[in-house]
N, C-alpha and C positions, 0 to 999 in steps of 0.2 A: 841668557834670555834671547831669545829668538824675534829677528824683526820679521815679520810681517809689512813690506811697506809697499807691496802693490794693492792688497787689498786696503790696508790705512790712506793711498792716494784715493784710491775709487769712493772710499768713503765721505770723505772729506769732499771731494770733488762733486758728488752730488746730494750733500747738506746743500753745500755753497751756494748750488744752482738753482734749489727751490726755495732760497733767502731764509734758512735754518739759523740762529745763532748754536753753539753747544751748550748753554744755558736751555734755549727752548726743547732742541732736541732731546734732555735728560730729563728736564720735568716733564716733556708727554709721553716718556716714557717708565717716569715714575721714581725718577731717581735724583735723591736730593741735592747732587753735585754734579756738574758740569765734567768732574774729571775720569769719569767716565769715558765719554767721549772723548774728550782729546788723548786718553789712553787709547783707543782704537784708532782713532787718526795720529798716532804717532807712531801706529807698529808696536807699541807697549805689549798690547792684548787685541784675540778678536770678540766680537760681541756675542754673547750667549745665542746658541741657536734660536733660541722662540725668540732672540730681540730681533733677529734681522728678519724675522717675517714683517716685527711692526716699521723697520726700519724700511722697507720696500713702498710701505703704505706712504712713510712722511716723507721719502724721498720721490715718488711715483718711478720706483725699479721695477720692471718686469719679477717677479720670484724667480725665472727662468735666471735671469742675468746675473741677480744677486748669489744666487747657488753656483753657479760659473766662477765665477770670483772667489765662492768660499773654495770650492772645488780646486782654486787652480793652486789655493794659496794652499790647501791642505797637503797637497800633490807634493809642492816644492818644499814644505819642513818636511814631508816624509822621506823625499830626495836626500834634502842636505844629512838629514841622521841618519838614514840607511846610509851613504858614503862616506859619512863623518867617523860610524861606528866600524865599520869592513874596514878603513887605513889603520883608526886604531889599534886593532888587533892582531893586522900583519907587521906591526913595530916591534 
């Protein structure tokens, strides 16, 4: 399972800041359970593309910054299995 835990920090980091519980943040976003969210703030998982538009709205993120973040975190799994998979193959 792959963590993710720069973008799981940023997440978490600004619920926190516009006074979010992870209860509130899954039912405005329509979902029956909170474990959701603490799956994304735990590096479990990232949030389905169309959630993080609504995700910008309840956190007031630029879209710009939020896509930065997805952006950077996408960069660095494609990093680690691109180099994960090239050593395997020379063994």
């Amino acid at each position: 399972m792959k963590n993710r835990t720069q973008l799981a920090a940023f997440l978490k980091k600004k619920r926190v800041e516009v006074g979010l519980t992870q209860s509130e943040v899954a039912s405005a976003l329509g979902y029956s359970s909170p474990q959701f969210v603490s799956n994304w703030e735990r590096g479990l998982a990232n949030p389905p593309v169309f959630i993080l538009r609504h995700l910008t709205k309840l956190y007031k993120v630029p879209v710009d910054e939020m896509f930065e973040k997805l952006r950077q975190e996408v960069e660095r799994d494609l990093h680690r299995e691109f180099y994960s998979n090239r050593n395997r193959r020379r063994a």
